[in-house]
C-alpha positions as CSV (number, residue, x, y, z in Angstrom):
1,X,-7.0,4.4,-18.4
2,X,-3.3,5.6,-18.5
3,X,-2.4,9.2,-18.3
4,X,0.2,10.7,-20.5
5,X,1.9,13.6,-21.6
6,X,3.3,15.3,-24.7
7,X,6.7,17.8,-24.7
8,X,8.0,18.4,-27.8
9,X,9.5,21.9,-28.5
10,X,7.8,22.1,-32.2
11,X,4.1,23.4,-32.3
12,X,3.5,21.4,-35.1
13,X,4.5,18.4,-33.8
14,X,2.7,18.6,-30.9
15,X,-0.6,19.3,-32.5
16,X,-0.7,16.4,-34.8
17,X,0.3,13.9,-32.5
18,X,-2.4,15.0,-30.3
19,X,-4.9,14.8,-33.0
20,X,-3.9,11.8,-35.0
21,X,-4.5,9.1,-32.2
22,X,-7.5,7.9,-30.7
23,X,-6.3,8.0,-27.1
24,X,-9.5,6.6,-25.5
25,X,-9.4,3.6,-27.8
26,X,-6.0,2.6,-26.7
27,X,-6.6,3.0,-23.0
28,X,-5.2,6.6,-22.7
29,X,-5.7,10.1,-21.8
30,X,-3.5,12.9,-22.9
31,X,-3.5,15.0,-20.4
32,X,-1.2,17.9,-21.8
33,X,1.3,18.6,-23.9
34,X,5.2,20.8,-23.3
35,X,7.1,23.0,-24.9
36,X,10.1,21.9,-23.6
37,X,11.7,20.2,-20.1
38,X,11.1,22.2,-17.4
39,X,7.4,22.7,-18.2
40,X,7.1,19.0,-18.8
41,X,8.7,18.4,-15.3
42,X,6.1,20.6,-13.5
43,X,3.2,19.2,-15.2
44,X,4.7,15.8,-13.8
45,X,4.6,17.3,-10.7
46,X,1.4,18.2,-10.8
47,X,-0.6,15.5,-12.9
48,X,1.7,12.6,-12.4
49,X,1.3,11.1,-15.5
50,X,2.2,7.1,-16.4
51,X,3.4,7.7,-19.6
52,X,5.4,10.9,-21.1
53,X,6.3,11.1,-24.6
54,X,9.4,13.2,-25.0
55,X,11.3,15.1,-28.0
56,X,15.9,14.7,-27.2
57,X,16.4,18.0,-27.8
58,X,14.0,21.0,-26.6
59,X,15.3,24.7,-24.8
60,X,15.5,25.2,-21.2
61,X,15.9,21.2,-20.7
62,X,16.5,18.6,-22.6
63,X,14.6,15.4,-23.0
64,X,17.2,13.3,-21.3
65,X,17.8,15.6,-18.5
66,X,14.1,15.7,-17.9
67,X,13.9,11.8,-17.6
68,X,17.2,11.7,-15.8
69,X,15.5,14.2,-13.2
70,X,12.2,13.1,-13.1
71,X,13.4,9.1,-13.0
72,X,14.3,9.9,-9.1
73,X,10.7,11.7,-8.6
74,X,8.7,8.7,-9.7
75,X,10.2,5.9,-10.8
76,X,7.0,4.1,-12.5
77,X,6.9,6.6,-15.1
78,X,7.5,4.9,-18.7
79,X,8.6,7.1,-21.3
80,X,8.9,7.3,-25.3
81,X,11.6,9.1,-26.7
82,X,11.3,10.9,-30.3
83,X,14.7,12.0,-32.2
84,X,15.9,13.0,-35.1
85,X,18.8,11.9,-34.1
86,X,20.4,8.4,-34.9
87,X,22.9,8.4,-33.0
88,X,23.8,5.4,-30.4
89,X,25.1,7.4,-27.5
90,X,21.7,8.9,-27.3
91,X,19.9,5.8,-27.6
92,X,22.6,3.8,-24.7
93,X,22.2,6.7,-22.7
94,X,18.3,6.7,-22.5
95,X,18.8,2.8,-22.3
96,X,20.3,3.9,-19.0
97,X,17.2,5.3,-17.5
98,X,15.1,2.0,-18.5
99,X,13.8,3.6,-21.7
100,X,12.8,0.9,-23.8
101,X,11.0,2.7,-26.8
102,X,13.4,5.2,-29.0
103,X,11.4,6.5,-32.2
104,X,13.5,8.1,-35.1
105,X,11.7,11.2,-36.0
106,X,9.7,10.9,-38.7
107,X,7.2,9.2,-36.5
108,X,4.3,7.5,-37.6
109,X,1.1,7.0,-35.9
110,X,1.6,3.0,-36.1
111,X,4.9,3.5,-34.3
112,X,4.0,5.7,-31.3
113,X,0.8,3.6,-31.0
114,X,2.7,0.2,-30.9
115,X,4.8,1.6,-27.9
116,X,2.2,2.9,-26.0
117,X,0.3,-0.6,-26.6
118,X,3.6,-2.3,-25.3
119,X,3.9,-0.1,-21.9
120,X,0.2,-1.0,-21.5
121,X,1.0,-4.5,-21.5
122,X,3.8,-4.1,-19.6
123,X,1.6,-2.6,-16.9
124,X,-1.1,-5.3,-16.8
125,X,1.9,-7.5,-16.4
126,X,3.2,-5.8,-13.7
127,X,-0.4,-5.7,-11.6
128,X,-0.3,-9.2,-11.9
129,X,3.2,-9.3,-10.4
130,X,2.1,-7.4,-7.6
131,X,-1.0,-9.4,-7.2
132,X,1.7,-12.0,-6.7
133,X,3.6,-10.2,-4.6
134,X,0.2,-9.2,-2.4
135,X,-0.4,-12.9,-1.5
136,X,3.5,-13.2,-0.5
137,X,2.5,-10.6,1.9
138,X,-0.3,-11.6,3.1
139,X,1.6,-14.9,3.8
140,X,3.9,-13.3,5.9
141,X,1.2,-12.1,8.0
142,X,-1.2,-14.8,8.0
143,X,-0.8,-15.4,11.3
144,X,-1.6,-11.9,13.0
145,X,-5.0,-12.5,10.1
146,X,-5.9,-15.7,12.4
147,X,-5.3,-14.4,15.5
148,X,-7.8,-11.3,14.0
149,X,-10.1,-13.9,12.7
150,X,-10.5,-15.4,16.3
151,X,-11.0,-12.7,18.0
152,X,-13.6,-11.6,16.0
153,X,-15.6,-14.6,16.3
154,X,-15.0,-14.3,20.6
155,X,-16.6,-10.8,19.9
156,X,-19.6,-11.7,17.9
157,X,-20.4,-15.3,17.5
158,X,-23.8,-14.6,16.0
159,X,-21.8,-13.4,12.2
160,X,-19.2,-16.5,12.8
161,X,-20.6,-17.6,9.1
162,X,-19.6,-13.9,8.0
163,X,-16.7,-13.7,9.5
164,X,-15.6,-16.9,7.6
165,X,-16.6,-16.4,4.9
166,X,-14.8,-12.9,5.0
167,X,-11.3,-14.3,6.0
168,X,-11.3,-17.3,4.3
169,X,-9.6,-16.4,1.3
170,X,-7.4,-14.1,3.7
171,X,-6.5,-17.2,5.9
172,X,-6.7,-20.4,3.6
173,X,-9.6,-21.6,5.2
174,X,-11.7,-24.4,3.6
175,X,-15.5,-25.4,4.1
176,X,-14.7,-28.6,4.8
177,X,-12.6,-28.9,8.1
178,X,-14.0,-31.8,10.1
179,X,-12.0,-32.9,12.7
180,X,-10.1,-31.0,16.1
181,X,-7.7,-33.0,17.9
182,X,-7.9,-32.3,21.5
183,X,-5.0,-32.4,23.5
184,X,-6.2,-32.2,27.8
185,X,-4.2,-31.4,30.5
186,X,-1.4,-30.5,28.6
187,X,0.8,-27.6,31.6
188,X,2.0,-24.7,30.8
189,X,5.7,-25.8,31.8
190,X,5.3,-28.3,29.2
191,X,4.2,-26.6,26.5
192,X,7.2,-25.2,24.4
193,X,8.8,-29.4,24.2
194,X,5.0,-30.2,22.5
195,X,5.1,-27.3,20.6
196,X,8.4,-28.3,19.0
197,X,8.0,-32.0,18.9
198,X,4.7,-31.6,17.1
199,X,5.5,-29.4,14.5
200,X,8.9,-31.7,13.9
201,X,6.3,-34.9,13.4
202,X,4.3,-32.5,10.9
203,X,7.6,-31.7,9.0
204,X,8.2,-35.6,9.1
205,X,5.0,-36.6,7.9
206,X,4.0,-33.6,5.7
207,X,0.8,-33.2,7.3
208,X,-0.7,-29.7,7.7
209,X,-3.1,-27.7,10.0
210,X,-5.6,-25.3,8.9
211,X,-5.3,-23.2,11.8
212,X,-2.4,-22.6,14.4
213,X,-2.9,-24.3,18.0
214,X,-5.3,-22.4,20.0
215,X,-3.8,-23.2,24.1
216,X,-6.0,-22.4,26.5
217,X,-6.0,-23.3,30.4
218,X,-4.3,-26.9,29.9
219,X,-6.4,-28.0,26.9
220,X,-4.7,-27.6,23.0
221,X,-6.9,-27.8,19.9
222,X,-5.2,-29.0,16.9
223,X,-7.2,-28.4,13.6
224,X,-5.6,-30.9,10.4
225,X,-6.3,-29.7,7.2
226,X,-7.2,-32.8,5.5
227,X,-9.6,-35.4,7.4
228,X,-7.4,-38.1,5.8
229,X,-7.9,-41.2,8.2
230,X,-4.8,-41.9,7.5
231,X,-3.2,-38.8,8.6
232,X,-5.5,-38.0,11.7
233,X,-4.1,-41.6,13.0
234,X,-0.4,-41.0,12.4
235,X,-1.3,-37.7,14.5
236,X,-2.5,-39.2,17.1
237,X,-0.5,-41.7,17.1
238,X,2.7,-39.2,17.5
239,X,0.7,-37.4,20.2
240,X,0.1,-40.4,22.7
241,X,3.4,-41.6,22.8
242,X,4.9,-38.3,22.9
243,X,7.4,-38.1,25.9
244,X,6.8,-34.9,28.0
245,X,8.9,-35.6,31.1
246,X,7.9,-32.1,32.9
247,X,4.2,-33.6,33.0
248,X,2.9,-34.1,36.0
249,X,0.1,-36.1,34.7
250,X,-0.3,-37.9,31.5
251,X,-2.1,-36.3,28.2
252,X,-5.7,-36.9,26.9
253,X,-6.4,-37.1,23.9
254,X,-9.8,-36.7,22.0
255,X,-10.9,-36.4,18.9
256,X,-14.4,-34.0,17.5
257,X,-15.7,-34.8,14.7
258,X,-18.0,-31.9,12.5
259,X,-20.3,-31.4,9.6
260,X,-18.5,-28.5,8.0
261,X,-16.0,-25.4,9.1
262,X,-18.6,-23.3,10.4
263,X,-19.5,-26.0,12.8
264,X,-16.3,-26.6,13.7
265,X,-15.8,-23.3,14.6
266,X,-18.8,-22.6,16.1
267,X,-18.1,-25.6,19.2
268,X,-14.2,-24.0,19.5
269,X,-15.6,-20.3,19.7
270,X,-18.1,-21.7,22.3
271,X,-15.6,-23.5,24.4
272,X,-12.9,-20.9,24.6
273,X,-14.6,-17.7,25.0
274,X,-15.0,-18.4,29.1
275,X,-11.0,-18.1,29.5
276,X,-9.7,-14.5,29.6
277,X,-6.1,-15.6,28.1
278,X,-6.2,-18.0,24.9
279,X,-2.8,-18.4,23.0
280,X,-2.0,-19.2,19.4
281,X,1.0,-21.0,18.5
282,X,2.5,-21.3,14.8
283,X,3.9,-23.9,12.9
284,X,6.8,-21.4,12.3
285,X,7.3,-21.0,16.1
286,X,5.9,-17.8,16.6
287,X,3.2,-17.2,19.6
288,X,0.7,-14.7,20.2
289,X,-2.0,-14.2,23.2
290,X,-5.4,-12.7,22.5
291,X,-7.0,-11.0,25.7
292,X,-10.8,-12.4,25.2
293,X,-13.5,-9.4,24.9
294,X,-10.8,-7.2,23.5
295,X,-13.9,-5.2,21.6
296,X,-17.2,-5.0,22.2
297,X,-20.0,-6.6,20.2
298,X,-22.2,-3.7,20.2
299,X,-20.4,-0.8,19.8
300,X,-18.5,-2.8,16.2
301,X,-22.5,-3.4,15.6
302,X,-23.3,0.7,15.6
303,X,-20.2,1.5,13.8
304,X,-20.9,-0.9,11.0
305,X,-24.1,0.8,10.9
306,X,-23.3,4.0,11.1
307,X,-20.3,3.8,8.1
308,X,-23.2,2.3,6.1
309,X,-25.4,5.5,6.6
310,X,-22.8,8.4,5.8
311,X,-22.0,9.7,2.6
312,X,-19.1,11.9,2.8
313,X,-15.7,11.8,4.3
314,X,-16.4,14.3,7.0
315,X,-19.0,11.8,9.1
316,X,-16.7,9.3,8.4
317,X,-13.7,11.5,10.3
318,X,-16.8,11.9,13.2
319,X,-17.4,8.0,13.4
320,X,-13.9,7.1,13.5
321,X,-11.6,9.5,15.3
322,X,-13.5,9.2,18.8
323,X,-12.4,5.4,18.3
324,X,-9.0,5.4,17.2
325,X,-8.0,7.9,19.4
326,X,-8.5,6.2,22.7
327,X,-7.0,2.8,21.6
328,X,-3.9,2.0,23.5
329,X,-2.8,-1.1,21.2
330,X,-1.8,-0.9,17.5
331,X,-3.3,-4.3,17.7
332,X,-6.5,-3.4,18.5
333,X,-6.7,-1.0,16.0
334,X,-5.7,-3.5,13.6
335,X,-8.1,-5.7,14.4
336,X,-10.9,-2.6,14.2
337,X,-9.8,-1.8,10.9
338,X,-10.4,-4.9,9.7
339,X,-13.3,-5.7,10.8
340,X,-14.9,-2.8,9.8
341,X,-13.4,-2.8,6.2
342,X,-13.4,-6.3,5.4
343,X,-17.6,-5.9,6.1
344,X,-20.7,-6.6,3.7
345,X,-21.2,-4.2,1.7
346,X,-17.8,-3.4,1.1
347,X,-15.8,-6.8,1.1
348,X,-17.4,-7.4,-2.8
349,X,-16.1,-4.1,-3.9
350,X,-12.2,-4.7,-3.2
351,X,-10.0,-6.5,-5.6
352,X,-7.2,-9.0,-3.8
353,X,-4.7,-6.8,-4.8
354,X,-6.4,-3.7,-2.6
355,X,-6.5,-6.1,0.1
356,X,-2.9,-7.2,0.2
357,X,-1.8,-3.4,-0.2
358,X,-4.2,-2.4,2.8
359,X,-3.5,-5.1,5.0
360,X,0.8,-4.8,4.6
361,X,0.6,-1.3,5.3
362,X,-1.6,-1.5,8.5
363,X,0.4,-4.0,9.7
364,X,3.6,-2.2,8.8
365,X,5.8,-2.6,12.7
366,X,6.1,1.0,13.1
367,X,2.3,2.1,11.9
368,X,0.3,4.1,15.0
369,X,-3.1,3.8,15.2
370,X,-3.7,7.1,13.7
371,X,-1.6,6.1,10.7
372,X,-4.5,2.8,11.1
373,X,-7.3,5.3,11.1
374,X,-5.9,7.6,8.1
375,X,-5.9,4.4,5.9
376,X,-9.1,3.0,7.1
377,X,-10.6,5.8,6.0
378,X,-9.2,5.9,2.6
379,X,-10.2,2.5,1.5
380,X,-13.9,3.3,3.0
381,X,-13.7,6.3,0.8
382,X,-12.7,3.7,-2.4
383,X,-15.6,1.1,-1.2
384,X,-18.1,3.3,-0.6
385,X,-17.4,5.2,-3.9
386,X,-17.1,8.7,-2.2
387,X,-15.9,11.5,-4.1
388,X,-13.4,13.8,-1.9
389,X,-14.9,16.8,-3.7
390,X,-18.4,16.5,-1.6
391,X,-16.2,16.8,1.2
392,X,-13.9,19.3,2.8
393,X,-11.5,17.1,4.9
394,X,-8.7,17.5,2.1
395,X,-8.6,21.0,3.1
396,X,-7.5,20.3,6.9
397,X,-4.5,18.7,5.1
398,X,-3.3,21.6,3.6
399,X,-1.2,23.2,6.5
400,X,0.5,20.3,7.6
401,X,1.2,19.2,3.8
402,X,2.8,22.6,3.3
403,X,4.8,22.2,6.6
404,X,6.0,18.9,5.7
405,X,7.1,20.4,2.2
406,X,9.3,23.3,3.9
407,X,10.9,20.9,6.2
408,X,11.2,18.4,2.7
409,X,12.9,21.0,0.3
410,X,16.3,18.7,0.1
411,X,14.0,15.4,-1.2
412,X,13.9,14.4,-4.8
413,X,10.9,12.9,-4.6
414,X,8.7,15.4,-3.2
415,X,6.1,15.7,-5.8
416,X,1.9,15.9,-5.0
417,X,1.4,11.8,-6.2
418,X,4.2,11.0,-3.6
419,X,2.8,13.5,-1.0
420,X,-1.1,12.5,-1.3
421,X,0.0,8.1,-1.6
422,X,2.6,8.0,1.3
423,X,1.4,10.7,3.7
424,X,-1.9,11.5,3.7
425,X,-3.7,8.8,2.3
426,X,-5.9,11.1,-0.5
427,X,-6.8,11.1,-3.9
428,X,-3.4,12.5,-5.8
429,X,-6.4,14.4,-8.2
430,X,-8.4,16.0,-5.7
431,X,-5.6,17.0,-3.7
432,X,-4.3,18.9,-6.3
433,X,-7.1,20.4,-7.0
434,X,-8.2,21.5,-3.5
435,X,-4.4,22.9,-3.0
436,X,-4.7,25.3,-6.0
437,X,-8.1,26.2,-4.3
438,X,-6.2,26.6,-1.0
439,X,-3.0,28.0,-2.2
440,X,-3.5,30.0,-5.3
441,X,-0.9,27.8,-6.7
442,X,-0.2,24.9,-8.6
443,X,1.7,22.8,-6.2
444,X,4.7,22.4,-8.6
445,X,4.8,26.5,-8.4
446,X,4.4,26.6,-4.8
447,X,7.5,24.2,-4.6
448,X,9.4,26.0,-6.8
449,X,8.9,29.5,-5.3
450,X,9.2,27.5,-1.7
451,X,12.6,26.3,-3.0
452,X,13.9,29.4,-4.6
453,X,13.4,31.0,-1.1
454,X,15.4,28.7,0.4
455,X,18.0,29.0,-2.4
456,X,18.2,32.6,-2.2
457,X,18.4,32.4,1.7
458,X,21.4,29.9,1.1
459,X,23.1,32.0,-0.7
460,X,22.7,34.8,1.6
461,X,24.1,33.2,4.8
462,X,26.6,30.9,3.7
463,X,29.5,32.7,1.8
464,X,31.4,30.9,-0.7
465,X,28.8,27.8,-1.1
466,X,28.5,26.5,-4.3
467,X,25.7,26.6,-7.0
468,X,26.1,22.3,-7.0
469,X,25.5,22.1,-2.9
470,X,22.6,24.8,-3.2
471,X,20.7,22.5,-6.1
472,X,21.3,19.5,-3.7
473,X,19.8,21.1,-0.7
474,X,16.6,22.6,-2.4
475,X,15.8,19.3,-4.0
476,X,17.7,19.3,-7.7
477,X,20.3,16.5,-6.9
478,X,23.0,16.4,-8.6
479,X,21.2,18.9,-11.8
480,X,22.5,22.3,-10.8
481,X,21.9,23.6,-14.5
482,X,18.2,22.6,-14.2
483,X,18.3,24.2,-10.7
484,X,19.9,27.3,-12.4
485,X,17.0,27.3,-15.3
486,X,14.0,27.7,-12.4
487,X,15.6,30.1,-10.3
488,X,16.4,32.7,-13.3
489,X,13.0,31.8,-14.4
490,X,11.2,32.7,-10.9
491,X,13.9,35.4,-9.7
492,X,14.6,36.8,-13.5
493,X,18.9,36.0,-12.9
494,X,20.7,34.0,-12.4
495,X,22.6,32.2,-9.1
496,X,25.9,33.7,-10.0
497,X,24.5,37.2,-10.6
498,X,22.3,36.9,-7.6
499,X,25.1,35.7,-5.5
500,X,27.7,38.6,-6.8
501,X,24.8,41.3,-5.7
């Protein structure tokens, strides 16, 4: 269901386009209506609608202005702009802001209802795109996903079939691998010439592994993806008449045979997990080194359990904090994360595109394991289907939200959607609601008053600065007459008179 909202400056107008379409039935919710652009622009602020449907010309601000402003506060706003004016510059100049729907006043229902059935198509388009984009992603982090695969399966061998069946759509694994190539008494010294001649006679012969090379102690195990005979000899071939000339004693090869992947797994898991140090090597060159028993079985056991028991966000704070907090390795608290999220129940109940998002940000290069735990606890929120309004951890947020806005007041974008998605990890709607509760305030009149202080304070202690550098510094950009319109409305003059004082 898409949210959108109505400003038009005539009563009349407003009214019956409320009334005269279904909104339900087209996959909408109107959630307000505006009188003109500055009211539109805090309800923005405070409902972040997807959709607004805008009159040209209204008092206070303008249509245009208001898209022009509110274009930098969140860009995946679509609009529809009514006019009774056919005029080309206004049309080229909203064709600036991406507006792609420009409705001649008298409107019809027909009319406003094909738009709005447009931008919804658009937007299924676009979740597809991302969806797209999302397994791009989770390409380019595939290989961290293996290396968390495996050690997953060194920590609790008993739920190997679990764990495969949870990252096999993460990983491109299939349920038929059959066949490991291994590679004995292959040194240390001579393992960066294999690696590269190896993965030059895969580039040559366009045969693939499933999994990188797992090195450990001497002894490499190669997994192909296909068991193509044919393939799996030109391998082998390759490998025994590779020349290693730092060897100090010839290669073995062997090759294992197996029923299916869980098998296949199962005799790798069982021969690796005595050696403390096991390396992964990529196709792509890159390297990683797992330390074996880097969690513990039993404690991953309880806190699956646990998370299944609570039933607000508050226990979940208690289970996970202790945990996150004494984890010296971003790594580590990757590999938590995902194991406890990507976990029956609650691997049915996320869609691919939630996993892409989840997994991107937690394995962002600068993200702290606190910034792990916050977003953890989010998606358990989404899987578990627990409402933030049985619990009170939203509140906690509030002081460091409104500390973040007062050192913020300069950003464009600093609007409660922005605030709740990119730093703190909440449901935009609750948090709303539990700032008014907080605050007293709508958090678009808190801003404004916040900014107006700030303005006035400018004003104050720098002489001669100009109306244009104050709007820029209290968040208005380069709109000083829109700036000028909320501070006579919250102060009752305006910047001139208030600076002449």
């Amino acid at each position: 269901m898409l949210r959108v909202l109505l400003a038009d400056d005539e009563k009349i107008i407003r009214e019956s386009i409320s009334q005269m379409i279904d909104w339900n039935s087209i996959g909408y919710e109107l959630i307000g209506t505006a009188q003109n652009g500055m009211e539109a622009c805090d309800i923005i602020r405070d409902e972040y609608p997807d959709v607004v449907i805008t009159d040209i010309r209204m008092p206070v601000m303008n249509g245009l202005d208001l898209i022009d402003y509110c274009v930098r506060l969140d860009a995946d706003i679509r609009y529809v702009i009514l006019s009774g004016f056919d005029d080309f510059k206004y049309a080229q100049q909203a064709m600036k802001y991406g507006v792609k729907h420009y409705l001649l006043k008298p409107t019809n229902k027909e009319q406003i209802i094909q738009a709005l059935n447009e931008i919804h198509y658009e937007r299924e388009e676009n979740i597809e795109r991302y969806k797209v984009i999302g397994q791009t992603r989770l390409s380019g982090i595939r290989f961290y996903l293996q290396k968390y695969f495996l050690i997953e399966l060194l920590d609790n061998e008993e739920k190997l079939p679990a764990s495969i069946a949870k990252y096999a759509p993460l990983i491109n694994l299939t349920d038929t691998l059959s066949i490991v190539l291994h590679v004995a008494y292959l040194q240390p010294k001579s393992l960066g010439v294999f690696q590269e001649r190896l993965f030059k006679t895969l580039r040559n012969t366009d045969i693939r592994l499933a999994f990188p090379i797992i090195y450990v102690r001497n002894n490499a195990l190669i997994i192909p993806l296909s068991p193509d005979e044919t393939a799996i000899n030109v391998l082998c071939m390759s490998l025994s008449h590779m020349p290693l000339f730092s060897q100090d004693v010839a290669l073995e090869l062997k090759v294992w045979h197996y029923a299916d992947t869980v098998s296949l797994f199962r005799v790798i898991v069982d021969k690796i997990r005595r050696y403390h140090q096991i390396q992964l090597l990529d196709t792509t060159g890159e390297h990683e080194e797992i330390t074996n028993n880097i969690t513990n079985p039993s404690q991953m056991s309880w806190l699956h359990r646990q998370i299944c028991q609570v039933s607000c966000t508050s226990e979940l704070q208690k289970i996970l904090h202790p945990v996150f907090a004494s984890l010296a390795s971003t790594d580590l608290a990757r590999t938590i994360a995902i194991s406890l999220l990507f976990h029956d129940p609650y691997q049915d109940s996320m869609e691919e595109i939630d996993k892409s998002v989840f997994l991107s940000k937690i394995s962002e290069k600068d993200v702290s394991s606190a910034s792990i735990e916050s977003i953890l606890l989010s998606y358990l929120e989404k899987c578990k289907g627990i409402h933030p309004r049985e619990d009170d951890r939203v509140r906690t947020l509030i002081p460091d939200m409104i500390q973040y806005m007062k050192s913020h007041l300069d950003s464009e974008q600093l609007s409660l959607k922005w605030l709740a998605e990119k730093q703190l990890y909440v449901s935009s709607g609750y948090l709303s609601k539990q700032f008014v509760q907080e605050t007293g305030e709508r958090f678009s009149v808190y801003l404004n008053r916040l900014r107006m202080e700030k303005a006035k304070d400018l004003m104050k202690s720098t002489p001669g600065i100009s109306i244009q550098e104050i709007a820029q510094r209290c968040g208005f950009g380069d709109n000083p007459r829109y700036f000028s319109q909320v501070f006579r409305k919250y102060t009752g003059t305006t910047p001139s008179d208030f600076i002449a004082l």
